[in-house]
PyMOL CGO cylinders between C-alpha atoms (Angstrom):
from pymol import cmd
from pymol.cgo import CYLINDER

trace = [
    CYLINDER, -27.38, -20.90, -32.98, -28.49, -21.41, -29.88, 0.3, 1, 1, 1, 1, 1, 1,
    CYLINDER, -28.49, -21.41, -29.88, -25.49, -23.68, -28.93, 0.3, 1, 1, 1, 1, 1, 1,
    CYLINDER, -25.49, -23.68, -28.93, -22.93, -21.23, -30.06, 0.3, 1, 1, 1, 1, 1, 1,
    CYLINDER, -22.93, -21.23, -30.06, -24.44, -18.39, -28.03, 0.3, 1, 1, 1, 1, 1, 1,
    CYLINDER, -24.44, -18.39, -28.03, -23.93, -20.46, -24.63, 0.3, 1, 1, 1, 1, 1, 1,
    CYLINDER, -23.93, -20.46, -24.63, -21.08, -21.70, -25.65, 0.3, 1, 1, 1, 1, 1, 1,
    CYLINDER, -21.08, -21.70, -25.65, -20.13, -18.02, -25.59, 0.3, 1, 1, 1, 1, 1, 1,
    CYLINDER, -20.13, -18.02, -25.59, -21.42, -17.54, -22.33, 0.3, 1, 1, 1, 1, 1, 1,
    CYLINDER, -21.42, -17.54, -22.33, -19.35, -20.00, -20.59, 0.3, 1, 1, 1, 1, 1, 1,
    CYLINDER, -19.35, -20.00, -20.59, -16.35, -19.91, -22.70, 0.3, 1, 1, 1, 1, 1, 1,
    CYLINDER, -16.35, -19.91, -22.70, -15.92, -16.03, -21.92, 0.3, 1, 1, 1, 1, 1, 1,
    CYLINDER, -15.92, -16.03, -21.92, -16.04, -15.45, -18.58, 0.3, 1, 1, 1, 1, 1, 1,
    CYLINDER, -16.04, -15.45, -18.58, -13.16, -18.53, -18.24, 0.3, 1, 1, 1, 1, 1, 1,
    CYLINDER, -13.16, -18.53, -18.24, -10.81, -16.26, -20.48, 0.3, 1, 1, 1, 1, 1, 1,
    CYLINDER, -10.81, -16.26, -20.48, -10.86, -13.45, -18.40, 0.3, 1, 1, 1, 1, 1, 1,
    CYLINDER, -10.86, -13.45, -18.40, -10.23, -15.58, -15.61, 0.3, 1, 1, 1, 1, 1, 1,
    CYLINDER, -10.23, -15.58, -15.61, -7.44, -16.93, -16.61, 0.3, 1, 1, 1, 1, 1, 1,
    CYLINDER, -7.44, -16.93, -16.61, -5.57, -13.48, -17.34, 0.3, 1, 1, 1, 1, 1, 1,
    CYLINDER, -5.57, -13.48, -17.34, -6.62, -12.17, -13.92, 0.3, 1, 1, 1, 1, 1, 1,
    CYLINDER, -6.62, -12.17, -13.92, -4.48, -9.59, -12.41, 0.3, 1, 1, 1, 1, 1, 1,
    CYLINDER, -4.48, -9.59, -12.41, -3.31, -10.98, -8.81, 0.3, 1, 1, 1, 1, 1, 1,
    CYLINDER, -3.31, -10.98, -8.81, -3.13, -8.21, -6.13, 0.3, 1, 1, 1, 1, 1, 1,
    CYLINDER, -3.13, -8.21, -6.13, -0.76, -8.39, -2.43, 0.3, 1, 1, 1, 1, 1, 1,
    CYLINDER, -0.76, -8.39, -2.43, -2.88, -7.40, 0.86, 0.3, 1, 1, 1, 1, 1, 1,
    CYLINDER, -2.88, -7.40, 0.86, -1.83, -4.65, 2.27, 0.3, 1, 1, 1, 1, 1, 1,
    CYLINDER, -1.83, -4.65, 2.27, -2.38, -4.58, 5.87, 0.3, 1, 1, 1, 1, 1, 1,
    CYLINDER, -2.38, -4.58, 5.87, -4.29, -2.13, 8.10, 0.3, 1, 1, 1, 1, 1, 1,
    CYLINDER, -4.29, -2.13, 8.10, -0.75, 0.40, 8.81, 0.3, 1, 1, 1, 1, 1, 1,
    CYLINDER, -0.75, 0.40, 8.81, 0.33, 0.26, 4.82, 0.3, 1, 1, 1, 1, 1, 1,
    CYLINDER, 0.33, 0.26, 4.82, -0.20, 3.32, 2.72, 0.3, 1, 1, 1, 1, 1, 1,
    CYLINDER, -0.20, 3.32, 2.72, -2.49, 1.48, 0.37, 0.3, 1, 1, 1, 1, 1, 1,
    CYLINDER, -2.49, 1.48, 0.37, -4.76, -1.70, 0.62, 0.3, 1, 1, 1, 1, 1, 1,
    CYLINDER, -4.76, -1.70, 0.62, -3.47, -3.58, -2.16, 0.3, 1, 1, 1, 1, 1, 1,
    CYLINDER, -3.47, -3.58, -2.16, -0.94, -4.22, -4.74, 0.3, 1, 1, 1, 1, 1, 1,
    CYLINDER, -0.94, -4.22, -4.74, -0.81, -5.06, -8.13, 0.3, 1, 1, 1, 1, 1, 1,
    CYLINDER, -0.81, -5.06, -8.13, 1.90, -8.34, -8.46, 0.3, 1, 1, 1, 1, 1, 1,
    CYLINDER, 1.90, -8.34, -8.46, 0.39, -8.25, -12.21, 0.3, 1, 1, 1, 1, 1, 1,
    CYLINDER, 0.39, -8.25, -12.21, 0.42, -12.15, -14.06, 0.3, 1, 1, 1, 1, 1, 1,
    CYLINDER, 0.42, -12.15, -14.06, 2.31, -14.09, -11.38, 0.3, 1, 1, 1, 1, 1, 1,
    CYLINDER, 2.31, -14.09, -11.38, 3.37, -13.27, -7.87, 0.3, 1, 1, 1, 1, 1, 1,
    CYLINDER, 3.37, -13.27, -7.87, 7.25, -13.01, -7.72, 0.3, 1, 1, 1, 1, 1, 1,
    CYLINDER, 7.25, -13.01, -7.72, 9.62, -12.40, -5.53, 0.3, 1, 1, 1, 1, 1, 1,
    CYLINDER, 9.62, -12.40, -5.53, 10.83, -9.10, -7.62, 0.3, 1, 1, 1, 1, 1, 1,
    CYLINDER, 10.83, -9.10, -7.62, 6.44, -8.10, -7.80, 0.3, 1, 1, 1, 1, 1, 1,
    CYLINDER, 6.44, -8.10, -7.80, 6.53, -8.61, -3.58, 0.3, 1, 1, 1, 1, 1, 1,
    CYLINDER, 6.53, -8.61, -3.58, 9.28, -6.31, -3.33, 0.3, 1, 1, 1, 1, 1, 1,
    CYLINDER, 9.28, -6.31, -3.33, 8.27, -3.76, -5.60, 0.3, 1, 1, 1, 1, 1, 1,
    CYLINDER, 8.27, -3.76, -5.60, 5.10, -3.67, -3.52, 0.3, 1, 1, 1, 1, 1, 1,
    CYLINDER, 5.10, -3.67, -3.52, 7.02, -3.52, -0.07, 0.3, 1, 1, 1, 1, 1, 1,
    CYLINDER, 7.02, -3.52, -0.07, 9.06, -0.51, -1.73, 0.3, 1, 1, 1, 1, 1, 1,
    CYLINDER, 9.06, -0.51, -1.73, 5.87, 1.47, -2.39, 0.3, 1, 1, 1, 1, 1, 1,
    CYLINDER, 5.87, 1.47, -2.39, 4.89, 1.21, 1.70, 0.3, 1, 1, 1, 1, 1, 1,
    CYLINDER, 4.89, 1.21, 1.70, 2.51, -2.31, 1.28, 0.3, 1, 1, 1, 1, 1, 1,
    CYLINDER, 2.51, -2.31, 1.28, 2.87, -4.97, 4.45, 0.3, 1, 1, 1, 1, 1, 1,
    CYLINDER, 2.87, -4.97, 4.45, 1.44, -7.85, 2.51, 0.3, 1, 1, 1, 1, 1, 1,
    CYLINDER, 1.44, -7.85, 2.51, -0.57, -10.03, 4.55, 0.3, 1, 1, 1, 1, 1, 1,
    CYLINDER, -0.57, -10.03, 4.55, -1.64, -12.29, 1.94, 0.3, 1, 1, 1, 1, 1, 1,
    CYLINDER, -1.64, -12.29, 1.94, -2.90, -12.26, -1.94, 0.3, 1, 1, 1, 1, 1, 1,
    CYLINDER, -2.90, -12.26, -1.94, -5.99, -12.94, -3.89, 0.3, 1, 1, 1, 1, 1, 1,
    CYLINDER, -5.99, -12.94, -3.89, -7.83, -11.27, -6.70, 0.3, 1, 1, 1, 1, 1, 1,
    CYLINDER, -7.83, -11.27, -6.70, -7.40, -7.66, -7.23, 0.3, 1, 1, 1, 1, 1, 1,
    CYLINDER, -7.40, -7.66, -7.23, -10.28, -5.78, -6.02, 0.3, 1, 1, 1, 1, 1, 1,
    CYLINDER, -10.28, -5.78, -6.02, -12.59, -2.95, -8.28, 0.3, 1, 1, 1, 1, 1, 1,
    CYLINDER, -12.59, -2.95, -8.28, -14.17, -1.62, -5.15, 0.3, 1, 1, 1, 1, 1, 1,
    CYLINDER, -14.17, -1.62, -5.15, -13.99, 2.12, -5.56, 0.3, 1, 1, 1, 1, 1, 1,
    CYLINDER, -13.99, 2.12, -5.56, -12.86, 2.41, -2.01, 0.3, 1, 1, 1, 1, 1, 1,
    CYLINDER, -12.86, 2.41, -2.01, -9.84, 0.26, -1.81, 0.3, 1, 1, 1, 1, 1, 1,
    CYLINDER, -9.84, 0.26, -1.81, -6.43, 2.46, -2.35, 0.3, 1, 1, 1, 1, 1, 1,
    CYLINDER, -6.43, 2.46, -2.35, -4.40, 0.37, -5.07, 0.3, 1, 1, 1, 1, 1, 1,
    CYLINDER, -4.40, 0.37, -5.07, -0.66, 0.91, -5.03, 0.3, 1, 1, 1, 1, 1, 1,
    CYLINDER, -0.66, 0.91, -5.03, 1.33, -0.60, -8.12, 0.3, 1, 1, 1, 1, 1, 1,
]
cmd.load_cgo(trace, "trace")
């Protein structure tokens, strides 16, 4: 039992991982500070994110901060 409850543990946080939303940064003079690209950053995600007023400066994980402004 107790091998099946850390194997749980570990084995659960790796899923959610791996279905991670990826966001663009926006920078400073954008209307929002990041972008939802969704499953894979592509060229048709990028532009949909420069359509809605994001400069993207880079990407990484999106962010649940309740004070970053999430376009997309």
């Amino acid at each position: 039992m107790k091998k099946l409850f850390l194997v749980c543990i570990f084995l659960f946080p790796m899923i959610g991982a791996v279905h991670a939303e990826k966001c663009a940064n926006c920078s400073s003079s954008s209307s929002c500070n990041q972008c939802r690209l969704g499953s894979s950053d592509s060229s048709d995600a990028r532009k949909r994110c420069e359509k809605m007023g994001c400069k993207i400066t880079g990407t990484g994980s999106c962010s649940t901060a309740a004070n970053v402004k999430v376009c997309g």
